[in-house]
C-alpha positions, 0 to 999 in steps of 0.5 A: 076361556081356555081359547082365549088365554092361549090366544092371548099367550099365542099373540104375546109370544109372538110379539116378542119372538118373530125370529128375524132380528130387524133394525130400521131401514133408515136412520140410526140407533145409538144403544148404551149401556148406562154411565156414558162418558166416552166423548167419542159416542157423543160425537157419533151421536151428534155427527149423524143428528147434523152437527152444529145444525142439529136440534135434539130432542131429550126425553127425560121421562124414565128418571121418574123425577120433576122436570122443572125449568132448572133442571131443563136449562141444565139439560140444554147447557149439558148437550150443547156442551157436546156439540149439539145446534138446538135442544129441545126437553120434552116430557110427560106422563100422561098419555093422552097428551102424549097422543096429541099434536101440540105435544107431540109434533115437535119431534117431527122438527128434530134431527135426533132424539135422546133418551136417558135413564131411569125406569125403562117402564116409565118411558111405555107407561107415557108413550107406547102406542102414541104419537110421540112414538110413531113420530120417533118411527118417522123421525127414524124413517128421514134418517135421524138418530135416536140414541139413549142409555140405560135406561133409554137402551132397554126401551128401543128394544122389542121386549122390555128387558127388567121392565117390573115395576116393582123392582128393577131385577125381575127380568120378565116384569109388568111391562114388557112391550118396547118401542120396538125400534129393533125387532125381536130382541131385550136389550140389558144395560149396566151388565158386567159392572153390576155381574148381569152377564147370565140375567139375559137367560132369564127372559131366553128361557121364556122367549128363546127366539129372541136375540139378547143384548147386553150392553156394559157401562160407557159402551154403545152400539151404534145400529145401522140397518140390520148390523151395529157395531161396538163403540166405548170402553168395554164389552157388549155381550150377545146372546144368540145360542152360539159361542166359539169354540177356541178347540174347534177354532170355530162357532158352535151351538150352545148345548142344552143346560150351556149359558153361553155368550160373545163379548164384543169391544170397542170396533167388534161389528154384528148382524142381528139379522143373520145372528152372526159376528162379523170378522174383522176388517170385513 
């Protein structure tokens, strides 16, 4: 029994600390931070699904609410306000239609899929391990976008970031695999306007090897490849085990009992890969 519980803590270790910090090697990932207005994200997000000739795909399912014909139409009308060519809701919480290709083949004709807020776990609980999402690692694989805010930033990452669900301020929950559309990171949302700038330790203390990302209201990063670069209004924070040192004019290693971090904004660039801040102009 004693192996056996160690091999399984071995195995979920691993899961989330690989060490190497991977984006996808196609395709893009647009990763917001919760109450998203900025216009200019948007239109990222519907440049590289293809414009006018895009077909997006919103999976409302972490809200936790009825999708009824309504609220659908709303969701369309909302999206083709922003530009978007054809949209497309798509929703359940079971699992095993989840897992089926009349229900999930769909996404195989988009271009780009959103996911918006609610309860990251709710989004697992539905799709991990189905056809829904490896037709989202395909759809990454053509070159599509797949965005999401609050929410549907958490879970684009490995670990899942306040995945209880019991409540939504236990960091280390319930539920703690992502969609992994990023290796070997959490990923946290809403982070400044509700003080959650030191919550990331939490999860580091536990898995250190992980990258942390904290993204902050009406702020995105938009991920290509291994690098992402800060699009909005605020602040992204990185939690990496460095911070500059403005006495030394350079980047040093946090100390043991330190909680430190960087604050990136609208234009800041980084490679998850390397785990370094990218100057300016480069």
């Amino acid at each position: 029994m004693r192996v056996l519980i160690a091999a399984l803590l071995l195995l979920s270790f691993s899961t989330f600390a690989q060490k190497t910090t991977k984006g996808p090697k196609n395709g893009h990932l647009i990763i917001a931070g919760g109450a998203l207005r900025d216009q200019a994200v948007f239109d990222k997000f519907i440049e590289l699904a293809g414009g006018e000739n895009s077909h997006i795909i919103v999976i409302p399912t972490a809200g936790g609410y009825e999708v009824t014909e309504q609220r659908n139409a709303r969701t369309i009308s909302y999206w083709k306000n922003h530009g978007a060519g054809k949209v497309t809701v798509l929703h359940t919480t079971d699992p095993k239609e989840a897992n089926t290709k009349a229900f999930a083949d769909v996404i195989n004709e988009a271009t780009g899929v959103w996911l918006p807020g609610g309860r990251q776990w709710r989004f697992t609980d539905a799709y991990l391990n189905t056809r829904v999402q490896r037709n989202l690692f395909k759809l990454l694989e053509r070159n599509g976008v797949i965005g999401g805010s609050s929410a549907g930033a958490t879970i684009q990452g490995s670990y899942l970031a306040r995945g209880d669900s019991k409540t939504n301020t236990t960091m280390v929950g319930d539920h703690e695999e992502g969609f992994g559309f990023v290796q070997n990171i959490a990923i946290d949302q809403h982070t400044i306007a509700r003080n959650r700038q030191f919550d990331m330790f939490e999860i580091l203390k536990v898995y250190p090897d992980l990258l942390g990302l904290s993204i902050d209201e009406n702020t995105a990063v938009l991920v290509s490849g291994d690098e992402f670069e800060v699009i909005g209004q605020h602040y992204v924070l990185i939690y990496d085990g460095t911070y500059w040192d403005q006495t030394k004019g350079q980047y040093v290693k946090v100390k043991d009992g330190q909680e430190r971090f960087h604050f990136l904004g609208n234009g800041g660039k980084y490679n998850m890969s390397t785990r370094q801040v990218i100057p300016r102009g480069r």
